[in-house]
C-alpha positions in Angstrom: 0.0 0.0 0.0 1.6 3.4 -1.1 1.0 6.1 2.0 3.7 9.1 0.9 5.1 6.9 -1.9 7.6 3.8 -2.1 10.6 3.7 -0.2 13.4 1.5 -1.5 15.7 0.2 1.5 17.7 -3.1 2.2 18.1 -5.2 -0.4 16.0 -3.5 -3.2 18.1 0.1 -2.8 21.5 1.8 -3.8 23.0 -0.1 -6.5 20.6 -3.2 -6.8 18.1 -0.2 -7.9 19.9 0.7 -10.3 20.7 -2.6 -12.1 17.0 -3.5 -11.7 16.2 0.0 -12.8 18.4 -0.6 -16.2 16.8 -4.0 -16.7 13.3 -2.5 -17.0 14.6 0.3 -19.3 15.5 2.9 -17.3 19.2 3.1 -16.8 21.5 5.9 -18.1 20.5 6.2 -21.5 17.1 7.1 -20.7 18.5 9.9 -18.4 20.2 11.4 -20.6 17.5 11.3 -23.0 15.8 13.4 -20.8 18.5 15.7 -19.7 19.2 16.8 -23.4 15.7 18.0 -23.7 15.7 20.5 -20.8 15.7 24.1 -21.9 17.2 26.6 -19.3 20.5 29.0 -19.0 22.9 28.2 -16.1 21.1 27.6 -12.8 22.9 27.0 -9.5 20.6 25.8 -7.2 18.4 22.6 -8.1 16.2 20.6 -6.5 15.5 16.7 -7.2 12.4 15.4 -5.7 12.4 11.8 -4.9 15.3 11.7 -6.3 16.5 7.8 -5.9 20.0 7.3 -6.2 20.1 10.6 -8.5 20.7 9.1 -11.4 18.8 12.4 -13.3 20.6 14.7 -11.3 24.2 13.2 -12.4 23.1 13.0 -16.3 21.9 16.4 -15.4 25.6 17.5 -14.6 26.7 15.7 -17.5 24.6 16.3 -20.2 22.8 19.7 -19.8 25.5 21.4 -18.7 23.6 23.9 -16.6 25.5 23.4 -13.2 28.8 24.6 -12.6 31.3 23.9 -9.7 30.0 26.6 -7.8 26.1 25.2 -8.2 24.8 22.8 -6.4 21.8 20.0 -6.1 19.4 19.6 -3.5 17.9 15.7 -3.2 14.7 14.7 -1.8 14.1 11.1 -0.9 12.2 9.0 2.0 15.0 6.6 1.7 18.4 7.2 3.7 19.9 4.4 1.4 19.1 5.9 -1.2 20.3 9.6 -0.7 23.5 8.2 0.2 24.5 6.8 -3.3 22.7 9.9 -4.5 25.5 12.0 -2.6 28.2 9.7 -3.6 27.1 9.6 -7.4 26.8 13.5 -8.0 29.7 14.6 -5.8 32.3 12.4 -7.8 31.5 14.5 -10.5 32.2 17.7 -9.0 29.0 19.0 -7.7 28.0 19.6 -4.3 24.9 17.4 -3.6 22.5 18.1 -0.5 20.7 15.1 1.2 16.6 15.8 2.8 15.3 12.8 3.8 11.5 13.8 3.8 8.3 13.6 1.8 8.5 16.3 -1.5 4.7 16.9 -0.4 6.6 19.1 2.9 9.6 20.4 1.5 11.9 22.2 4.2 12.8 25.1 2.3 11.6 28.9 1.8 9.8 30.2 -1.1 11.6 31.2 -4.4 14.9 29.4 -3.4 15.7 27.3 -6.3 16.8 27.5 -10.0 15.3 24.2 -11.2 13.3 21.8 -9.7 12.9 18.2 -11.3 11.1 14.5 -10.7 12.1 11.4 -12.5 9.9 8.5 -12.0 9.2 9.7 -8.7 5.2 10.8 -9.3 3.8 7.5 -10.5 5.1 6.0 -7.1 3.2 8.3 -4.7 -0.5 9.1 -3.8 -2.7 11.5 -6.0 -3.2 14.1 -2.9 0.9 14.1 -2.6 1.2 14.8 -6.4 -0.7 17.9 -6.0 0.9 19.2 -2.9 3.9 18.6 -4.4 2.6 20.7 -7.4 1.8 23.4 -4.8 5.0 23.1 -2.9 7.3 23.0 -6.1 5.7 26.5 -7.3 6.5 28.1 -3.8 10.1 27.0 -3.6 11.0 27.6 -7.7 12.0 31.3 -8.5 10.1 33.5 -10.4 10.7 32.2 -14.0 12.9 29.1 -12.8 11.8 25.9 -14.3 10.1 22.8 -13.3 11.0 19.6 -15.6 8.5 16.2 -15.1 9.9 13.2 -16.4 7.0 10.0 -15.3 5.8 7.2 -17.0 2.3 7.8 -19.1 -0.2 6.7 -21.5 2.5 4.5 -24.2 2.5 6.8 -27.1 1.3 4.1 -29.8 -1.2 1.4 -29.3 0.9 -1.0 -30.2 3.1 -0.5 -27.0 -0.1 0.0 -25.0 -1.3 -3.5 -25.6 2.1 -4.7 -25.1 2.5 -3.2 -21.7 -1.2 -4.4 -21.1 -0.4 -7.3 -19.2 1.5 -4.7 -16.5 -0.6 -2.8 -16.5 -2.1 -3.0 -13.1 1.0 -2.6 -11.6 2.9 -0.1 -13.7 -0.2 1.9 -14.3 -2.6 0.6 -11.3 -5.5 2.9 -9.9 -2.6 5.5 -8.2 -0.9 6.1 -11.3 -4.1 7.3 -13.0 -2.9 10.8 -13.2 0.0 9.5 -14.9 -2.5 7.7 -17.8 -4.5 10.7 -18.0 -1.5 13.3 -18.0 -3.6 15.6 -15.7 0.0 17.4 -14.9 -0.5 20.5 -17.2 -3.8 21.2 -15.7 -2.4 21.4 -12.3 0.9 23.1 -13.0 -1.2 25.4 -14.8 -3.2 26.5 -11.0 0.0 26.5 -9.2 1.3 29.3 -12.3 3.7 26.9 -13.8 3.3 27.1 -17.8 4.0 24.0 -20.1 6.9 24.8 -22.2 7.9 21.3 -23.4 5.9 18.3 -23.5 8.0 15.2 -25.7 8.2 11.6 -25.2 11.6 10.0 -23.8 10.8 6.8 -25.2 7.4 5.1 -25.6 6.1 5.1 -22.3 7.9 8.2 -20.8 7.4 11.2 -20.6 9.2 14.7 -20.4 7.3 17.9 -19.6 9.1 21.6 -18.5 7.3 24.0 -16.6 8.2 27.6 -16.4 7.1 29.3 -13.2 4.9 32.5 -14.7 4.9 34.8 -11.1 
């Protein structure tokens, strides 16, 4: 049962996450992907919400090329485990990572503080009332202007890959990831005064969507 969303400790964290994560197609290449397709001039403060073992935050700092040395990255997680190889997998490229272990529904920060805030594959795995408070709380803490970027499973583009994925359906796309199916995001970015910017398709069955905080 999902209360503020999964939390992947013991055996099922750290780098076991990441191998299973590759398996299922969502290893580095799929990062990248995604990383590429964000649209924003040099930030230095960013914010990753439920952030895993940051693997989006360290293709960030590879690919994009939108952090410097003197930036840095915040990480949200309910796992300890799981901020930890977070830490250790962004700092050993150069950039200072910051560890919150807490729920991206109650973030621990002050209004306008960051640059960027993104989510990889965080949003399917929670709750629909923590997806909208984390809408809410992700428009309070981005700047004015500063960008939000989405990256979630959703509806497979084709329906070719929808009948293929049939079969998993109930648990990739099970009754909490409805908003996911129904890409209900840009309607609720669009209360919190977050505009759509970009909305492409990683692969078949993910999504990328950027957000531009209007006021």
């Amino acid at each position: 049962m999902i209360t503020k969303g999964n939390v992947f400790d013991g055996f099922l964290s750290g780098k076991m996450y990441d191998r299973l994560a590759g398996i299922f197609g969502f290893g580095p290449s799929l990062y990248k992907k995604a990383a590429e397709l964000i649209v924003i001039e040099q930030v230095q403060v960013i914010l990753d919400l439920g952030c895993g073992t940051g693997s989006f935050s360290a293709a960030i700092v590879d690919t994009a090329n939108i952090v410097g040395t003197t930036g840095e990255i915040h990480g949200v997680d309910l796992s300890k485990k799981q901020l930890d190889i977070a830490k250790e997998k962004v700092e050993a490229k150069g950039v200072q990572f910051v560890p919150h272990l807490c729920s991206m529904d109650e973030l621990p920060f002050s209004s306008s503080t960051f640059d960027l805030v993104i989510s990889s594959l965080a949003f399917h795995a929670t709750n629909p009332s923590v997806r909208r408070m984390t809408i809410k709380e992700t428009a309070r803490v981005l700047k004015r202007n500063g960008s939000f970027v989405l990256v979630d499973m959703t509806r497979p583009k084709t329906i070719f890959t929808r009948l293929l994925y049939l079969p998993f359906s109930p648990i990739v796309y099970g009754e909490s990831a409805r908003d996911n199916w129904n890409n209900v995001f840009p309607e609720l970015c669009e209360n919190e005064h977050l505009a759509l910017k970009t909305d492409k398709f990683v692969n078949s069955f993910v999504r990328f969507q950027q957000y531009v905080k209007t006021k």
